[in-house]
N, C-alpha and C positions, 0 to 999 in steps of 0.2 A: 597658504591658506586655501582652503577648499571653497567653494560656492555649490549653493544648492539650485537646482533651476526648478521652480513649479509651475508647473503648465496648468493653463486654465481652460476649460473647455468654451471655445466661443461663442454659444447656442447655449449653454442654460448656466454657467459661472462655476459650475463643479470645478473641484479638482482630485485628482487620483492619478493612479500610476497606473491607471489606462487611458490619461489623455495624451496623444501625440499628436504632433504637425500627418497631416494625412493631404496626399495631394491627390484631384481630381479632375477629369476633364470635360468641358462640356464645349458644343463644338467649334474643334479644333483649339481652343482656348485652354491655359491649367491653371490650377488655382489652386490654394494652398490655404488650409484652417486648421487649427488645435481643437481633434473632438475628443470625445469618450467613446470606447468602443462600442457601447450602444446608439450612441448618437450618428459614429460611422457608417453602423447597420442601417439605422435609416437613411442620412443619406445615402447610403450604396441601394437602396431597396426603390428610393426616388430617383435617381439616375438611371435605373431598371428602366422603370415606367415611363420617362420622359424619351428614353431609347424608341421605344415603341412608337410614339407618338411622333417622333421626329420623323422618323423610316416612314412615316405614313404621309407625313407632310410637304406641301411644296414651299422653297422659296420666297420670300417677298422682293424682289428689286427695292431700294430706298426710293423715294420720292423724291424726284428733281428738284428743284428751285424754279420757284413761279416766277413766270415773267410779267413783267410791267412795260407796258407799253410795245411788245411785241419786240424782233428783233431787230437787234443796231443794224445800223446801216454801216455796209460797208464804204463809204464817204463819208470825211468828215464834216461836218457843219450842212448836213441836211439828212432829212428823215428817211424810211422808206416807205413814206407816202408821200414827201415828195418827187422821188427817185421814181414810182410809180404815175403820180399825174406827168408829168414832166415825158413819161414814157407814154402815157396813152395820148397827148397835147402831139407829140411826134408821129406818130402812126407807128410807135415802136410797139409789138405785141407782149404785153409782159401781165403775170397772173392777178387775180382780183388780190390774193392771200398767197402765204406760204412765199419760197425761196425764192430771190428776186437771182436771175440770171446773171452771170458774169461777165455775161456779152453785152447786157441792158446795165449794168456800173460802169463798163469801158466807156458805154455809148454816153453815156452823161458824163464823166470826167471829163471827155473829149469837149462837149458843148461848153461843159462848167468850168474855165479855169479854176473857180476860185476852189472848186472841190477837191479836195486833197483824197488820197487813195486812202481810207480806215482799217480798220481790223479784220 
């Protein structure tokens, strides 16, 4: 028994015997859709245009993930601002903000037993 297959074009519901699977790339990406040979022409006429625009364009890096409450500490069961008072309460020199030293964790593990080494 024979089977018919009709293709439907996926952009305006036509069918004809010029809709086929038409595969496309946009970047680096492929992608695959059932048009009409005119509906191809456009989109082949749009992927024209967005070439240009691309070439023209820079990159966007994504966007990190925000932080809350600034970074863990590397100890666990205290902050780094305690790890910080603790350090200035010392005469240990360590910054207002930003990356607490690995020398200033040692140094507080070593006073802190109960501080266990973290992430």
């Amino acid at each position: 028994m024979a089977e018919k297959v009709i293709r439907v074009d996926d952009i305006d519901g036509s069918e004809g015997t010029d809709v086929a699977k038409r595969d496309f790339g946009v970047l680096e990406r492929t992608f695959t859709i059932d048009l009409s040979d005119e509906n191809y022409k456009r989109l082949s006429a749009t992927l024209e245009t967005l070439e240009l625009y691309i070439a023209k364009a820079v990159p966007v890096k994504p966007a990190g993930k925000g932080r809350k409450g600034g970074a863990a500490a590397k100890v666990k069961g205290y902050t780094n601002g305690e790890v910080r008072e603790w350090a200035k309460a010392a005469g240990v020199e360590v910054s207002e903000r930003g990356k607490i030293s690995d020398e200033v964790y040692a140094a507080f593990i070593e006073t802190h037993p109960d501080a266990a080494p973290g992430a």
